[in-house]
TORLOVEX-495291 format. One record per residue (C-alpha): residue number from 1; z, x, y. Coordinates in steps of 0.2 Angstrom, whole numbers, plus 2048, in hexadecimal, padded with zeros to 3 digits. Last residue first. Layout:
[NUM,[Z,X,Y]];
...
This chain:
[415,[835,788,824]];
[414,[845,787,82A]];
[413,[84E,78A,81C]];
[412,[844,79B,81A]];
[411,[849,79E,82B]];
[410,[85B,79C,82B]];
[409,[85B,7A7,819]];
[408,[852,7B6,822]];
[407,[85E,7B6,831]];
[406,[850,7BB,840]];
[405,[859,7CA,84A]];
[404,[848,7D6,848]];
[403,[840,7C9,851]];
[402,[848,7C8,85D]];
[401,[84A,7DA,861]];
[400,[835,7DB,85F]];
[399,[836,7CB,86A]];
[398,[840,7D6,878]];
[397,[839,7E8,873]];
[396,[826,7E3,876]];
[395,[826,7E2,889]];
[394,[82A,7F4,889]];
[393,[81C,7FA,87F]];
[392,[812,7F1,88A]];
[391,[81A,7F9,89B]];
[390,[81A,80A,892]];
[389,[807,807,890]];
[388,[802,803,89E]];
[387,[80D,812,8A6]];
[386,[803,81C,89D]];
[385,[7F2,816,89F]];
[384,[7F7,817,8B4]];
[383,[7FF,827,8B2]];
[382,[7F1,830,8A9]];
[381,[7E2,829,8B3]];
[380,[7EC,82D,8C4]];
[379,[7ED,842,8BD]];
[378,[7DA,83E,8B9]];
[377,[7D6,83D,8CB]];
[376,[7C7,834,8CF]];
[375,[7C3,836,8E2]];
[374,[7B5,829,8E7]];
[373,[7AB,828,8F7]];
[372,[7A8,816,8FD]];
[371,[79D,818,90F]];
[370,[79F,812,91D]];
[369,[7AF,81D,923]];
[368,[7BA,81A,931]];
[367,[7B9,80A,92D]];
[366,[7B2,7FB,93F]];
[365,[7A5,803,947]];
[364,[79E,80A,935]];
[363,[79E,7F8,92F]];
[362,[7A5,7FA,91D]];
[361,[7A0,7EC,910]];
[360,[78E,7EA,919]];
[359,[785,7D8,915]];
[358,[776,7D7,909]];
[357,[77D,7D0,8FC]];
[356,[76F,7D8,8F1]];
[355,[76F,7E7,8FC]];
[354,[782,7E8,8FD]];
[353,[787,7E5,8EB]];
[352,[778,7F6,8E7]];
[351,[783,7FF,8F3]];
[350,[794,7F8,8EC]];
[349,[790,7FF,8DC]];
[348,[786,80F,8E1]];
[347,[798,815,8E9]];
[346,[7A1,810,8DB]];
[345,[798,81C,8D0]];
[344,[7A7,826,8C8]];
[343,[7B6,81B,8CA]];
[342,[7AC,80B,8C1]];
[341,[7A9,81B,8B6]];
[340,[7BB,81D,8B4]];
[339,[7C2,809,8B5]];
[338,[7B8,803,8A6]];
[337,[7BD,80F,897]];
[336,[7CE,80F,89E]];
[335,[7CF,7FE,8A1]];
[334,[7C7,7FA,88F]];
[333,[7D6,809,888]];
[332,[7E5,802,891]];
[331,[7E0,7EF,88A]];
[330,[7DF,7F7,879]];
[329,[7F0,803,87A]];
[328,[7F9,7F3,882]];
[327,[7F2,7E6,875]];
[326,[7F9,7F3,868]];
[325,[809,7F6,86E]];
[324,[80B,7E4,86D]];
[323,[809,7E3,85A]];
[322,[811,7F5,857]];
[321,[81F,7EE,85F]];
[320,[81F,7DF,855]];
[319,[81F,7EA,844]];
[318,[82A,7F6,84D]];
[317,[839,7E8,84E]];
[316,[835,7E3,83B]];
[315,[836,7F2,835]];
[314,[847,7F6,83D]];
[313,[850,7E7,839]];
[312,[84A,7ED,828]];
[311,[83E,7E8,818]];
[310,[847,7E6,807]];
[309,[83B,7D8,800]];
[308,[848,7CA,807]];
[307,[843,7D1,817]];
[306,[831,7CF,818]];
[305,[836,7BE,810]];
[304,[83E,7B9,820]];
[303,[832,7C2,82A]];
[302,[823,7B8,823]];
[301,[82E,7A8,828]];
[300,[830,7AD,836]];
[299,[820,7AF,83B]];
[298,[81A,7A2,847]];
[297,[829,7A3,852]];
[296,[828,7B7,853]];
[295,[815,7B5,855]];
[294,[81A,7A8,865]];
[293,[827,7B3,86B]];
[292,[818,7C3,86B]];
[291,[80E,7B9,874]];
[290,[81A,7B5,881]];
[289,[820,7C8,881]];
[288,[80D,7CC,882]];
[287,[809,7C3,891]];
[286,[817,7CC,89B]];
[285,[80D,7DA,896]];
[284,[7FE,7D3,89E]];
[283,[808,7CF,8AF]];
[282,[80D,7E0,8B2]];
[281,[7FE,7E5,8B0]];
[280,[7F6,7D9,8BF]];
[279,[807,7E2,8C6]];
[278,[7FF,7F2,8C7]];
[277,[7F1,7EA,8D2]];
[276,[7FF,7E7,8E0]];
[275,[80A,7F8,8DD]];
[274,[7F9,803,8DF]];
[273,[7F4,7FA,8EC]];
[272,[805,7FD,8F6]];
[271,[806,811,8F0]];
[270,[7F3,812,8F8]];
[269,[7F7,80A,905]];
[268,[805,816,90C]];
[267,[7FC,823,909]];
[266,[7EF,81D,914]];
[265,[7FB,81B,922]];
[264,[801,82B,920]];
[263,[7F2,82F,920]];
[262,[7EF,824,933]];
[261,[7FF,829,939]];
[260,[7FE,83D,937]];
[259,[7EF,83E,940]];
[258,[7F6,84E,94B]];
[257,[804,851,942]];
[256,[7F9,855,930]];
[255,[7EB,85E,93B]];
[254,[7FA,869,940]];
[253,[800,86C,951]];
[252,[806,87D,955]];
[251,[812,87D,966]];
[250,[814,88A,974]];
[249,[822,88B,983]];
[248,[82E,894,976]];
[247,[829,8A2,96B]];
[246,[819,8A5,961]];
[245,[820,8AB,950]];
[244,[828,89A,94F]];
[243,[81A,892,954]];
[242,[80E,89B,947]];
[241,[81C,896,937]];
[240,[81E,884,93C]];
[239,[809,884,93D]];
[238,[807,88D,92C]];
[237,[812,881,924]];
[236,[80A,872,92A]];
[235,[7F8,87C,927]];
[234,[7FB,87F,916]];
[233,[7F0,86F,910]];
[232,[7E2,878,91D]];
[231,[7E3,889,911]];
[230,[7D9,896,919]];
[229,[7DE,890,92B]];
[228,[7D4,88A,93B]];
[227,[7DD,88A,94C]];
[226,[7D8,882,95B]];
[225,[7E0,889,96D]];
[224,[7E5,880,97A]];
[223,[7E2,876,988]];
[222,[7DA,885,994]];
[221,[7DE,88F,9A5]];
[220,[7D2,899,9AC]];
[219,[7CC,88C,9B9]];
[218,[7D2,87B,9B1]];
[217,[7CB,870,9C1]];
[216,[7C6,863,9B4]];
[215,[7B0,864,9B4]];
[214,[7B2,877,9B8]];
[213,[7BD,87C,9A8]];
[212,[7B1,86F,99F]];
[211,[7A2,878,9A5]];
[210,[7A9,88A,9A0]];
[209,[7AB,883,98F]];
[208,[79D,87E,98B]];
[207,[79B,869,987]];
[206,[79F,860,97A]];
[205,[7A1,84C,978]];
[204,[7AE,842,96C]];
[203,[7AF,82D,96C]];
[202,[7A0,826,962]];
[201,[79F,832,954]];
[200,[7B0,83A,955]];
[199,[7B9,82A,955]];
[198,[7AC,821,949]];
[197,[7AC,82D,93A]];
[196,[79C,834,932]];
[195,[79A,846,93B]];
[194,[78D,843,945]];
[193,[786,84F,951]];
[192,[77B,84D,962]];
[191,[774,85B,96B]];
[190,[76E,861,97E]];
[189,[773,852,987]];
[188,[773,857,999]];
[187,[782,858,9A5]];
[186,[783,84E,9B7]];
[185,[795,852,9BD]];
[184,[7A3,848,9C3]];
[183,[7B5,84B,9C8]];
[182,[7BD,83A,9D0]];
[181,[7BD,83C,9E5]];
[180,[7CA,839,9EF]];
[179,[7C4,836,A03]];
[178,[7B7,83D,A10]];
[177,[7C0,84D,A14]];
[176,[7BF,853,A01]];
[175,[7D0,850,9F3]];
[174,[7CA,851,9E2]];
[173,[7CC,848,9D5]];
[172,[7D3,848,9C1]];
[171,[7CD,836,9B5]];
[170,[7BA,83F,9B2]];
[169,[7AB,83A,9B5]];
[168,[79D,840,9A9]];
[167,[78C,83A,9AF]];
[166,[77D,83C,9A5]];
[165,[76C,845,9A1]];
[164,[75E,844,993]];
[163,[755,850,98B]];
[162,[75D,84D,979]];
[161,[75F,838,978]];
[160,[76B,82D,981]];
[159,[76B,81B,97C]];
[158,[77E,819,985]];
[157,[785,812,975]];
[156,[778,81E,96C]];
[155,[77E,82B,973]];
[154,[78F,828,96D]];
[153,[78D,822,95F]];
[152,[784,833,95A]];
[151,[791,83D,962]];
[150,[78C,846,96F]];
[149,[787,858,975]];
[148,[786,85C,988]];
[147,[780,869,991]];
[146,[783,871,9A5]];
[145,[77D,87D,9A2]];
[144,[787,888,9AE]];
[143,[790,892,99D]];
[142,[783,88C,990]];
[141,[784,87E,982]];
[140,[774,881,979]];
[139,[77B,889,96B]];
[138,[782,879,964]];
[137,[772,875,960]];
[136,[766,869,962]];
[135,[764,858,957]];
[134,[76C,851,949]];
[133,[77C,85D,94A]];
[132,[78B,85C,93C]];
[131,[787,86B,932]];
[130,[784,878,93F]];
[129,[796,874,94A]];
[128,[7A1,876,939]];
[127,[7B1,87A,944]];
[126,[7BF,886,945]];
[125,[7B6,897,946]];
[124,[7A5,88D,94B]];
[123,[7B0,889,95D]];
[122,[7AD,89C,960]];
[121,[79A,89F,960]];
[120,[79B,88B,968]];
[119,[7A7,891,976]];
[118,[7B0,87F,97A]];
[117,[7B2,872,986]];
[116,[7B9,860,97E]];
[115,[7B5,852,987]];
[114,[7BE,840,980]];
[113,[7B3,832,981]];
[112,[7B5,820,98E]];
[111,[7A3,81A,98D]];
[110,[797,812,99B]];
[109,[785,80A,99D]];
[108,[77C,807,9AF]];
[107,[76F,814,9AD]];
[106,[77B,821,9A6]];
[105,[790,825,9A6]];
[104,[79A,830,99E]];
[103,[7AD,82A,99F]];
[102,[7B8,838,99D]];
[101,[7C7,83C,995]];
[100,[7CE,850,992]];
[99,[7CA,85F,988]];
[98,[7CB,875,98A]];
[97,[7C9,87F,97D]];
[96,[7CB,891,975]];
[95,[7C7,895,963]];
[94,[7D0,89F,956]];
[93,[7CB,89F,943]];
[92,[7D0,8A4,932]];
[91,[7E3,8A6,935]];
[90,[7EE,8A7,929]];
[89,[7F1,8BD,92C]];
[88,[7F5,8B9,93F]];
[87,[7E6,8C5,946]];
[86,[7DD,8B7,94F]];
[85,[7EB,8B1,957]];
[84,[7F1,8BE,960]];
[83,[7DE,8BF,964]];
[82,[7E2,8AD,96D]];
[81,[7F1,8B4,971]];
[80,[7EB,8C2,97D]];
[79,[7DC,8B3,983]];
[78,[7E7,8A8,988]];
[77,[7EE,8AB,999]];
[76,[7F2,89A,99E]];
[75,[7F4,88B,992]];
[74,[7F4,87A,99C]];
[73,[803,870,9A0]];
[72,[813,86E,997]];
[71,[817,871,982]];
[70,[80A,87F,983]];
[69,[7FC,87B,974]];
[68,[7F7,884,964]];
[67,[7EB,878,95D]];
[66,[7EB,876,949]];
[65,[7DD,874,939]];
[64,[7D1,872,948]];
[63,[7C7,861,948]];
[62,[7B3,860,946]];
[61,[7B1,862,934]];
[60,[7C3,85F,934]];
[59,[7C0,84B,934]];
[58,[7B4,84A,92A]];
[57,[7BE,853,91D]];
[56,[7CC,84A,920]];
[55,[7C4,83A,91F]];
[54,[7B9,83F,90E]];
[53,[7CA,842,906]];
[52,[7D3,834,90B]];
[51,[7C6,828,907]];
[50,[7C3,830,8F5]];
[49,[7D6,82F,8F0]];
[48,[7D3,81E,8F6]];
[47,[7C6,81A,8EB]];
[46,[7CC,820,8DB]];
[45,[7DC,817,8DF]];
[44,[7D2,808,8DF]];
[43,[7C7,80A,8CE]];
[42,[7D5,80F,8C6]];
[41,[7E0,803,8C9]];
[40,[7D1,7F7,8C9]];
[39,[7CE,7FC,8B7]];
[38,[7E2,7FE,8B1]];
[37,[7E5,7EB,8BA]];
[36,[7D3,7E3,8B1]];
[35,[7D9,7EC,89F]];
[34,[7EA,7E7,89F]];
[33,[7E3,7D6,8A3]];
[32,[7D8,7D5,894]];
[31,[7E4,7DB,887]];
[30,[7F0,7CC,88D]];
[29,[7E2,7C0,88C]];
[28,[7DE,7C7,87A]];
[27,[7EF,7C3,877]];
[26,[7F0,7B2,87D]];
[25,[7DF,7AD,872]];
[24,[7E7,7B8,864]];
[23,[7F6,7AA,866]];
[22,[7EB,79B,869]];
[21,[7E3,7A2,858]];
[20,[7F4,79B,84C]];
[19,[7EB,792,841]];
[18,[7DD,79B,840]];
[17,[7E4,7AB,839]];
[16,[7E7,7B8,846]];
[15,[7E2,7C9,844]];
[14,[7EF,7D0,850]];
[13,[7FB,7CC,841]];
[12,[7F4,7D9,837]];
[11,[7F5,7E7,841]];
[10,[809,7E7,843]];
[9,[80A,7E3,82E]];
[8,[801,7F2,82D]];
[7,[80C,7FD,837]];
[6,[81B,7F5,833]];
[5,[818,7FC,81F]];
[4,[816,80D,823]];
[3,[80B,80E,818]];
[2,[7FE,806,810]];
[1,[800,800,800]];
């Protein structure tokens, strides 16, 4: 006979006869919806770990890893710690910059941006310029040139192409005999980038850094300084170590404290969708401790005699156990099977959804990213099959218990 006994006695009774089929019928609903939480678990998680991913590797292609910063005013005398800087041993990159509001202005159309004023030889350090330009070059901001390069959005908001030429006011004025004045200066779009997310796109414009030194009345004096690291997951700890090699009146502000709330924020949803769609499990394996009652109920007279043959408390319990154990391992396998290439091509999913709905499922003007990008981290594969199947295996032990309990004489009366 095959042994051990509980074992297949546990995968018999998933083979319901007919009389008792409502019971396979509640059990393969149980097995189902294991299979649907572990699949959008997956699925979902997948696509956050991708979201937070792509975002901070948007956002860094144009963002510095850290800006050293004077806690007051503007930073003076810079250049002997900005090759200070340069020779820190975590330091891959050192560029100088100076940024403030404006509102560019042409043919009747206007936009609030943010200017930022840089060396483009130098800004390269911190910065992949190169990869995110459409059209120009960053090379073709020059000291007196008064050039422009804009965001894709942005130009597009104020239908700018290369070639043409703008007003960028800015909120600082200047005292003349005939009144206060705001600063202004006409500039010429030389280049447009895109890096993919709709604050830099449509809100972030470069100029050279002589210009923007002349454009806010700076004179030598600059914002601060941006930073690019060899490790940007380091750079928390990198930046507490620079500032307290610096010395008072400066402050290192990582990427991490600079958009701190919006992934934190994202971290935050990820734990709260993972808790929601875990409890579509949590509901399956309460399906399988009524199924499991009902096969109790139905078998006690099987039991009974099981038990008159010389079989255990203990048998019996692992005989149910083994039942349930097996809707969990069944259901955790179909999610798992489902949920990983779901993970894998999501992207080509919801494209083909949205060319036969026709409708957009992330307007660009509304996500940061318009696009699904999907992360699959086995490490969230293993936890999510595994803490299925400790929740089944869990929801076996009450009618297993009971089970196990049944008095064999009561229930050969009974019957």
């Amino acid at each position: 006979m095959f042994r051990p006994i509980f074992l297949f006695i546990g995968l018999r009774y998933l083979r319901a006869r007919r009389r008792n089929g409502f019971v396979s019928f509640i059990s393969l609903l149980s097995m189902l919806g294991i299979a649907v939480g572990i699949w959008a678990l997956i699925t979902v998680l997948s696509v956050m770990n991708g979201f937070h991913q792509e975002m901070r590797n948007r956002m860094l292609a144009m963002a510095a890893h850290a800006v050293v910063e004077p806690e007051r005013g503007l930073l003076r005398d810079w250049r002997p710690l900005l090759q200070r800087l340069r020779g820190e041993p975590e330091v891959r990159g050192a560029a100088p910059y100076v940024e403030g509001d404006a509102m560019l202005s042409r043919d009747g159309l206007s936009r609030a941006a943010r200017v930022r004023a840089i060396l483009p030889e130098e800004e390269r350090q911190v910065a992949e310029l190169d990869r995110t330009m459409v059209d120009g070059s960053f090379d073709a901001l020059r000291a007196g040139g008064y050039g422009i390069v804009l965001g894709r959005e942005l130009a597009s908001h104020l239908r700018l192409e290369r070639g043409d030429s703008l007003m960028v006011i800015t909120p600082q004025v200047r005292v003349t005999p005939g009144g206060i004045y705001p600063r202004f200066r006409r500039f010429t779009v030389v280049g447009i980038f895109e890096v993919g997310m709709h604050d830099s796109d449509a809100e972030l414009a470069y100029v050279h850094l002589a210009d923007g030194a002349r454009l806010y009345g700076t004179g030598e004096a600059i914002t601060g300084i941006r930073l690019r690291f060899a490790d940007v997951m380091e750079a928390p700890w990198i930046g507490q170590r620079l500032e307290g090699r610096l010395g008072g009146g400066l402050q290192v502000i990582d990427w991490a404290r600079m958009h701190g709330s919006l992934f934190g924020a994202i971290q935050m949803e990820k734990r709260v969708m993972a808790v929601i769609l875990f409890l579509i499990v949590a509901v399956a394996a309460f399906n399988i401790v009524s199924t499991l009652v009902m096969v109790v109920m139905d078998k006690q007279a099987d039991i009974a005699i099981l038990r008159t043959m010389g079989a255990s408390s203990r048998e019996i319990l692992f005989t149910f156990v083994v039942q349930g154990s097996m809707i969990g391992l069944l259901g955790t396998l179909l999610g798992v099977a489902t949920g990983v290439p779901t993970a894998l091509e999501v992207n080509a999913l919801v494209t083909t959804l949205e060319q036969w709905l026709g409708i957009r499922f992330l307007p660009p003007d509304v996500y940061y990213i318009s696009e699904l990008v999907s992360d699959l981290h086995w490490r969230d594969v293993w936890l999510i099959a595994g803490g299925a199947l400790l929740l089944t295996v869990a929801s076996t032990l009450y009618p297993a218990w009971r089970a196990a309990r049944i008095d064999p004489a009561q229930a050969l009366r009974a019957t």
